[in-house]
C-alpha positions as CSV (number, residue, x, y, z in Angstrom):
1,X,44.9,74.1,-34.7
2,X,41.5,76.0,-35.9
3,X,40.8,79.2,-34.4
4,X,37.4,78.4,-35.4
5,X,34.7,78.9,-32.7
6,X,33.0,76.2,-31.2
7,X,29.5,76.2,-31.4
8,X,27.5,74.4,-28.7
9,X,26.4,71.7,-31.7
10,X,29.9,71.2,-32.1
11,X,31.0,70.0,-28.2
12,X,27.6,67.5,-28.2
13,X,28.7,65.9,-31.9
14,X,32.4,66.2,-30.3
15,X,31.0,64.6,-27.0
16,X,28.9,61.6,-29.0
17,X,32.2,61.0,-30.9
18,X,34.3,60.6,-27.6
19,X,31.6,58.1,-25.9
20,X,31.5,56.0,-29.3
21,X,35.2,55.4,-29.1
22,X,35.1,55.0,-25.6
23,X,32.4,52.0,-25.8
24,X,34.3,50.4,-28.5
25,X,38.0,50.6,-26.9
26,X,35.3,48.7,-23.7
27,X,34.0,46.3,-26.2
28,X,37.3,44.8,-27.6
29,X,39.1,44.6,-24.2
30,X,35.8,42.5,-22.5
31,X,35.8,40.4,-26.4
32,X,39.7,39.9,-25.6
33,X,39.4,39.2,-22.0
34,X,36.7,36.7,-22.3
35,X,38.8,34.6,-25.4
36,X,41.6,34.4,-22.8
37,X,39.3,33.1,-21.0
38,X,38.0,30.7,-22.8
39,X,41.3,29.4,-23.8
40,X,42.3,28.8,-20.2
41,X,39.0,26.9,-19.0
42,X,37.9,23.7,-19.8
43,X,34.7,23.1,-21.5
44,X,31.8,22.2,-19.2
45,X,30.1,18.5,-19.1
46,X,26.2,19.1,-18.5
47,X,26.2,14.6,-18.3
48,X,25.7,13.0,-14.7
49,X,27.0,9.5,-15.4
50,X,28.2,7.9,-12.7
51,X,26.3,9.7,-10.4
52,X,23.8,7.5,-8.2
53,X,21.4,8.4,-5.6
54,X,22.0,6.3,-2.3
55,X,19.7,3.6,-1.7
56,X,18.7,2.8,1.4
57,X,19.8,-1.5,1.9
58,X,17.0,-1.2,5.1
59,X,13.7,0.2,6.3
60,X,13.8,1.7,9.9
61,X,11.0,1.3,12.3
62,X,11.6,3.3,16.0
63,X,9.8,1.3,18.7
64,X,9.9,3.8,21.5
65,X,11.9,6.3,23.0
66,X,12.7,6.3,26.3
67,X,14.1,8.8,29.1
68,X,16.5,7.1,31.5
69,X,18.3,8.7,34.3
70,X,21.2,7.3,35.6
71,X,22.6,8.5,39.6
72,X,26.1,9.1,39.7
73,X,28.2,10.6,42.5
74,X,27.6,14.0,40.8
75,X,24.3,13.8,40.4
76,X,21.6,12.9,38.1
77,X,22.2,12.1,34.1
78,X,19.6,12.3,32.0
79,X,19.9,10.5,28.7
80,X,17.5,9.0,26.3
81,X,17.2,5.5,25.2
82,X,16.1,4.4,21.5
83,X,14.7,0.5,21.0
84,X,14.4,0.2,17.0
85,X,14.0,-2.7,14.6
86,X,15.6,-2.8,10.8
87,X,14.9,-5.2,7.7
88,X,15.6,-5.6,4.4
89,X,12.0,-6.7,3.4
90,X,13.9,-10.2,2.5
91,X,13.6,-12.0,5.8
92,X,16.5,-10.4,7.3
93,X,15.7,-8.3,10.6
94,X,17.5,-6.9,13.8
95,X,16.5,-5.2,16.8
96,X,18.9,-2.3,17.9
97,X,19.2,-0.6,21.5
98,X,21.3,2.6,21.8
99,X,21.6,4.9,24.7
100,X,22.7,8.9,24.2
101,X,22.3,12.4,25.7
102,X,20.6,13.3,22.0
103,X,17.8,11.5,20.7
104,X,20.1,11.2,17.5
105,X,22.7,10.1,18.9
106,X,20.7,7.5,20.3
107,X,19.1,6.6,17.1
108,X,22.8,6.1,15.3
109,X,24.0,4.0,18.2
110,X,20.3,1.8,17.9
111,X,20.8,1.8,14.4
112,X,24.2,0.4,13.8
113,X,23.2,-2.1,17.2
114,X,20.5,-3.3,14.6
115,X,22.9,-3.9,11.9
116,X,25.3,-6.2,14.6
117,X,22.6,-8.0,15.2
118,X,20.4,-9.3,12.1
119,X,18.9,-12.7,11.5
120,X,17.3,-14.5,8.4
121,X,14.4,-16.6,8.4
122,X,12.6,-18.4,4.9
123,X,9.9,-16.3,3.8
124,X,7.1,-18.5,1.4
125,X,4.9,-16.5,-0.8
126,X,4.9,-13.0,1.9
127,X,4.6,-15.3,4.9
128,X,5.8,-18.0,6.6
129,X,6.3,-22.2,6.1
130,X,4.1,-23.5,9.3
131,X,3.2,-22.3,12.5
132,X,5.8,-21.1,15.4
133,X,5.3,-20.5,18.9
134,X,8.6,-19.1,21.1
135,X,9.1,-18.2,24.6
136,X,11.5,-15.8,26.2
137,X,11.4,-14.6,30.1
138,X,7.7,-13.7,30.5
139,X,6.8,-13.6,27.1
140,X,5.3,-15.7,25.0
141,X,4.1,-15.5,21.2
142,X,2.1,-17.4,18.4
143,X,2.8,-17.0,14.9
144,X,0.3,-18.4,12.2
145,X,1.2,-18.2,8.2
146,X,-1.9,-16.7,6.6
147,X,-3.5,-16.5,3.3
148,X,-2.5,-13.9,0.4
149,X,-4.6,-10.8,0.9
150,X,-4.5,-11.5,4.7
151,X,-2.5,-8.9,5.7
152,X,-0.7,-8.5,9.2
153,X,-3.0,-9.1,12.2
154,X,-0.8,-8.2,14.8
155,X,-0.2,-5.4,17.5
156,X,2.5,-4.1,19.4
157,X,6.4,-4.2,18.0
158,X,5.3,-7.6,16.7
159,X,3.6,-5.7,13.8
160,X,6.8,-3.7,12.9
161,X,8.8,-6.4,12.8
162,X,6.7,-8.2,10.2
163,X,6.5,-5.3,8.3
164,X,10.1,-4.7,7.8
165,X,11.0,-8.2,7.2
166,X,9.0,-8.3,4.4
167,X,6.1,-10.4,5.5
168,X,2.4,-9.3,3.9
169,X,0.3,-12.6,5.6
170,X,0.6,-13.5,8.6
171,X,-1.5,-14.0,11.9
172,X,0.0,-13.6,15.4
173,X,-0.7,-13.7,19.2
174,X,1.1,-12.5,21.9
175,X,1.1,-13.4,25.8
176,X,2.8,-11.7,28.7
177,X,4.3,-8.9,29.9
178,X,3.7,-5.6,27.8
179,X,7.4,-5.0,27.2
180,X,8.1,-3.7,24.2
181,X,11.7,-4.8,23.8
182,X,10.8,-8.1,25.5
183,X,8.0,-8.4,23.4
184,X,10.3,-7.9,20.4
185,X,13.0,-10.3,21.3
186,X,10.5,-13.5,21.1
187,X,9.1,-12.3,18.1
188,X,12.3,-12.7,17.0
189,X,13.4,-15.6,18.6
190,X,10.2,-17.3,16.8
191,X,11.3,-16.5,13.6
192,X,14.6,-17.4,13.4
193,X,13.4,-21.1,14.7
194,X,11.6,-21.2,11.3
195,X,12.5,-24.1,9.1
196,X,13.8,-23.3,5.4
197,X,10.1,-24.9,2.8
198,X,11.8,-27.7,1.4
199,X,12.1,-29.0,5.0
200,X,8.6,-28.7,5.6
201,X,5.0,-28.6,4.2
202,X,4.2,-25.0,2.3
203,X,1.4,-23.1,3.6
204,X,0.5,-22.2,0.3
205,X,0.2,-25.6,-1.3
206,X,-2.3,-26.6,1.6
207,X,-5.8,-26.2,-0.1
């Protein structure tokens, strides 16, 4: 050992040496640790195939919500009912009903009602073959096949069923009771008395 002195110039160069060798020892243990790493993990795919985004197979229209109360021995339940109608925008359609204590609950229990009950009519260049007229308990409804650029003259849920059945033409009148769920059963019940084109005369070929 040097009896030498130390001068305060000596500690801060002794000091900077110290931190140097200090940072370097930190540097090769994080350059190991991350090569052990590396080794162990398995490279990273940035590519999504396979990966789809769901599509919905039907568009939803809600016709109303209703509260309902039910009397029981205990008392009064309060629940709330959802009428809704569901299409493909192919000629397939289906009214749904469903009754919860959540107006989501409701809607799921409407909804998959809808899907039990689905029909299919023909659908002739966005509207229909001929004219239909249906009846059903103090209801009654007209249905007349229109021209393209037409659009849908109708009101109530009769329009909402048209739209999510996939019909762009079409001309309709309604009689009776203002029901919507009434009013949407004969709309219904019309359509699915519809007769596939190639048993009758087109619309569209009439000049």
């Amino acid at each position: 050992m040097s009896d030498t002195p130390k001068t305060p110039e000596t500690e801060v160069v002794e000091a900077e040496t110290v931190t140097t060798e200090v940072a370097q020892e930190t540097q090769k243990t994080q350059e190991n640790t991350s090569e052990k790493g590396r080794g162990s993990r398995k490279p990273r795919r940035n590519d999504r195939r396979g990966i789809r985004e769901e599509v919905k197979e039907f568009q939803e229209e809600i016709l109303a919500i209703d509260r309902v109360t039910r009397v029981t021995a205990g008392g009064r339940q309060l629940r709330f009912r959802v009428s809704m109608v569901i299409g493909d925008g192919k000629g397939r359609v289906g009214l749904g009903i469903g009754k919860a204590g959540e107006v989501q609950g409701a809607i799921e229990k409407a909804l998959r009602d809808a899907r039990k009950n689905l029909i299919t009519f023909p659908i002739v260049d966005g509207t229909i073959a001929h004219d239909v007229t249906a009846n059903f308990k103090s209801s009654a409804i007209f249905i007349h096949p229109a021209h393209p650029g037409t659009g849908i003259i109708a009101g109530g849920s009769a329009r909402k069923v048209f739209a999510v059945a996939g019909l762009k033409d079409v001309i309709a009148k309604q009689h009776g009771a203002p029901n919507t769920i009434t009013n949407t059963r004969v709309t219904l019940k019309a359509l699915q008395s519809l007769k596939p084109s190639s048993l009758t005369r087109s619309f569209s070929k009439v000049k």
